[in-house]
C-alpha positions in Angstrom: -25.5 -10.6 4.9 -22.4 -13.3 4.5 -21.5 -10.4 1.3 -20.9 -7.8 4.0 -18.4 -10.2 6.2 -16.4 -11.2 3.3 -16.0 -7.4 2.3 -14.9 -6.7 6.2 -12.5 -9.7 6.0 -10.7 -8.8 2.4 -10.8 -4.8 3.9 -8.7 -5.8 7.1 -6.9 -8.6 5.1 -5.9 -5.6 2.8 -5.5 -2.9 6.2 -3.0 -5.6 7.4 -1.1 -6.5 4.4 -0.8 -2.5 3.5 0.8 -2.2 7.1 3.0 -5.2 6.9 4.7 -3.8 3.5 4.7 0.6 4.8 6.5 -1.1 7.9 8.9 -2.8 5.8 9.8 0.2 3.6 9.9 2.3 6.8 6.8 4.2 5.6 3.9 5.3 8.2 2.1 1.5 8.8 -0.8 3.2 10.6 -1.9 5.4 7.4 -1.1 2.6 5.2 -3.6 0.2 7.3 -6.4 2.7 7.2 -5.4 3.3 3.4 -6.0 -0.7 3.1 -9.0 -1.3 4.6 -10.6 1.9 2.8 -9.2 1.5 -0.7 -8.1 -2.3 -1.0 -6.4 -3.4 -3.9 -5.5 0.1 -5.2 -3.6 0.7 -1.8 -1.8 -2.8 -2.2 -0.7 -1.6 -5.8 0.5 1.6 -4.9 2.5 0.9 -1.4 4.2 -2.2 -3.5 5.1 0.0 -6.7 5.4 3.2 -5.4 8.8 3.7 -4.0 10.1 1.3 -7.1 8.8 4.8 -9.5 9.9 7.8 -7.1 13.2 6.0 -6.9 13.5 5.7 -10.7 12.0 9.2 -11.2 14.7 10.5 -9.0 17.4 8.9 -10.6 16.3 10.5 -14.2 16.1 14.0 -12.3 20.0 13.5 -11.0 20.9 12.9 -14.9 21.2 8.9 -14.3 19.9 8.5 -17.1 
């Protein structure tokens, strides 16, 4: 039972910290906090290193190099 509350406090530790960095990058927080509480760690990887690899893929596209 105690399992179960520790997995509902990580998930919406997760939701919250997922919403915190999407508002900061000015992406949508609310899909971010659902993305956090449903996938966890993965959506904390992706939402931090996500716009650092579009932004690099788009500078190889515009011949940056």
């Amino acid at each position: 039972m105690n399992s179960i509350f520790v997995w509902i406090a990580l998930s919406l530790a997760s939701g919250i910290a997922c919403y915190a960095i999407a508002r900061k990058k000015g992406k949508d927080a609310a899909l971010w906090f659902i993305a956090g509480v449903i996938f966890n760690i993965f959506a904390l990887v992706i939402i931090t290193k996500a716009s650092k690899v579009l932004e690099k893929t788009k500078h190889q596209k515009q011949g940056g190099g």
